[in-house]
C-alpha positions in Angstrom: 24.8 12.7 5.4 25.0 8.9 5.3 22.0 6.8 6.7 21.6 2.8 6.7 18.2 3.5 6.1 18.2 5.5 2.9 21.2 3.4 1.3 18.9 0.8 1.3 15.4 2.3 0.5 15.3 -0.1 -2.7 14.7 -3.1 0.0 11.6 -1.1 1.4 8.6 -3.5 1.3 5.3 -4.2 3.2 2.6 -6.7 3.7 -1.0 -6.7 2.2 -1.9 -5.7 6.3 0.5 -3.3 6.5 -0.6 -1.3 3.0 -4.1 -1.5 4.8 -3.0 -0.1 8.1 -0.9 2.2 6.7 -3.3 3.8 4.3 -5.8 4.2 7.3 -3.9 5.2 9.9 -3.2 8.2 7.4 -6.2 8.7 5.4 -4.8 7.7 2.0 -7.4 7.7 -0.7 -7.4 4.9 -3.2 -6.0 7.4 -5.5 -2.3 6.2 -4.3 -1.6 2.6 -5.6 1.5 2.6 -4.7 1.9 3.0 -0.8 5.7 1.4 -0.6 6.0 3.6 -3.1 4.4 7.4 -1.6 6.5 6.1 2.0 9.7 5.7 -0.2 9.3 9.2 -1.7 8.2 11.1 1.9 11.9 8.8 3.1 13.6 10.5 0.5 12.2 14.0 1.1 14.9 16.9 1.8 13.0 17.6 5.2 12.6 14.1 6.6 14.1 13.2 10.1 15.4 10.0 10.5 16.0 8.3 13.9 16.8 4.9 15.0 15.4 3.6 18.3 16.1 -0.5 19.1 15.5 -2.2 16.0 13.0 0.3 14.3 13.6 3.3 12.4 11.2 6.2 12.5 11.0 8.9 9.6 9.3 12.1 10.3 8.1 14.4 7.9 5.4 16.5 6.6 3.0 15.6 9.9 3.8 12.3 9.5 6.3 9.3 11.4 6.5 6.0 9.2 7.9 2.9 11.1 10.1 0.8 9.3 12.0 -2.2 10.5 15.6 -1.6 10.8 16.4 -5.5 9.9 14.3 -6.5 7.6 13.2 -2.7 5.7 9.7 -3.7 6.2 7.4 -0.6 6.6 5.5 -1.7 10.0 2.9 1.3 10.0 2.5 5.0 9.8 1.0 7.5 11.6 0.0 11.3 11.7 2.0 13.0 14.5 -1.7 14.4 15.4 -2.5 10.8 15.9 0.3 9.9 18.0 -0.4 12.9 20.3 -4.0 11.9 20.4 -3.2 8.0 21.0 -0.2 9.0 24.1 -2.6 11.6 25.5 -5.2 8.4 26.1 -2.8 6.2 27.1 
């Protein structure tokens, strides 16, 4: 299956903010240097669900939802889908 998203992984990118948000909102050690780098793979992943909703894509896998940026490729932010449940439950 064709994807926009995944034809263009190679323009995946963040900002210094968005590494940081990123590795908290998911409880990334320092141990991973390379957080473009972990989201590309867990993009890339067999299992991953990929949907497109206005101008952001969202990729699901492994308990987790990355945002990315459907113009631009930029990773926005990541979450753990126990952490969107908690946030939409408060909200």
């Amino acid at each position: 299956m064709s994807n926009e998203l995944l034809e263009n992984l190679n323009q995946l990118h963040t900002t210094p903010m968005g590494v940081d948000r990123i590795r908290r909102n998911l409880g990334l050690g320092e141990e991973i240097e390379d957080v473009v780098l972990w989201c590309r793979k867990k993009i890339e992943s067999p299992d991953v669900r990929i949907t497109r909703k206005g101008k952001n894509w969202y990729c699901e896998t492994d308990g987790c939802i990355i945002t990315v940026n459907a113009h631009s490729y930029t990773l926005i932010t990541a979450h753990t889908e126990s952490g969107i449940n908690d946030f939409l439950q408060r909200n």
